[in-house]
C-alpha positions in Angstrom: 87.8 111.6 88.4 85.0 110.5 86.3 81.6 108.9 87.1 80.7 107.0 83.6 77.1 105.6 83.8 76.0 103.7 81.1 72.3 102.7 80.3 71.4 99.9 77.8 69.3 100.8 74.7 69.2 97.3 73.3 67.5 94.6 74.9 69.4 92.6 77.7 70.2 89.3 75.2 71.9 91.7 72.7 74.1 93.3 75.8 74.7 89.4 77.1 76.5 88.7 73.7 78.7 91.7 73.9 79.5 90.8 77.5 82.7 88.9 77.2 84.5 91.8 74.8 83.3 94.3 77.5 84.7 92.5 80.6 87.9 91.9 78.6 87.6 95.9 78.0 87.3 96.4 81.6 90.4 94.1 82.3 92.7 95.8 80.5 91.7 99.3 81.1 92.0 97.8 85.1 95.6 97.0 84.5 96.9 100.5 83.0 95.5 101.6 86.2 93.1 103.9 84.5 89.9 102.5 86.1 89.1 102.7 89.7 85.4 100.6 90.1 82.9 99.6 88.0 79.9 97.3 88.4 76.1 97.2 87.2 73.1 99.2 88.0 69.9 97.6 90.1 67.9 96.4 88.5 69.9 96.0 85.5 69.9 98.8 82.9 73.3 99.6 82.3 76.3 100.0 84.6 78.6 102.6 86.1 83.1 102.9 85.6 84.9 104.9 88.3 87.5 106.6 86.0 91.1 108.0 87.4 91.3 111.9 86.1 92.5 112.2 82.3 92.3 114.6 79.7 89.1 114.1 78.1 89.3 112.9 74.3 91.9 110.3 76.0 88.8 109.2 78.0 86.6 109.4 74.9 88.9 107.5 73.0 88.5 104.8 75.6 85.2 104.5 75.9 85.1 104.4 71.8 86.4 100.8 72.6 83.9 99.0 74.5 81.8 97.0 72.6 79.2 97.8 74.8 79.4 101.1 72.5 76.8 99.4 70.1 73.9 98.3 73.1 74.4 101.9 75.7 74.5 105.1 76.0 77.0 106.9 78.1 76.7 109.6 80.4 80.0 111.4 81.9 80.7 113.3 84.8 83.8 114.7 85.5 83.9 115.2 89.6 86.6 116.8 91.5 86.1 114.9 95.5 87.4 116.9 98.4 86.0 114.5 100.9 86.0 110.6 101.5 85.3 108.8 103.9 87.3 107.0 105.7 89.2 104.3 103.7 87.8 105.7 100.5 91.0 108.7 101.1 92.4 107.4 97.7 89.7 109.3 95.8 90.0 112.8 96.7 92.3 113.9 93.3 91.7 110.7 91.4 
């Protein structure tokens, strides 16, 4: 699984008028099943994707999409769980 964090670079009214083509983004990448979570950071300087376990440049590749691309920066973590808690079972090998 992957932890994507993204952190804005660009002030807030720039990200706001990229929002709709990154929720539409999130949507469809929702429906292949690829993405787990996702939400936004408190306060609000960017925003974090839970991201089901994929070969890298296929993740890459994704990301290269957002149109979010042009207002943050990306940080990726690829984490292997081994524990959950319970009702979060689902993520250990995601």
């Amino acid at each position: 699984m992957y932890i994507v964090s993204l952190t804005y670079h660009r002030p807030i009214e720039e990200v706001e008028s990229h929002l709709d083509g990154h929720i539409a983004w999130l949507k469809q990448y929702f429906q292949t099943g690829s993405f787990i979570a996702s939400g936004r950071k408190q306060p609000r300087t960017g925003g974090v994707i839970l991201v089901k376990d994929m070969e890298r440049t296929r993740l890459d590749a994704i990301l290269a999409e957002d149109p979010f691309v042009d207002v943050a920066h990306y940080e990726v973590t690829n984490v292997a769980l081994t524990t959950a808690s319970a009702g979060f079972e689902a993520l250990i090998g995601a």
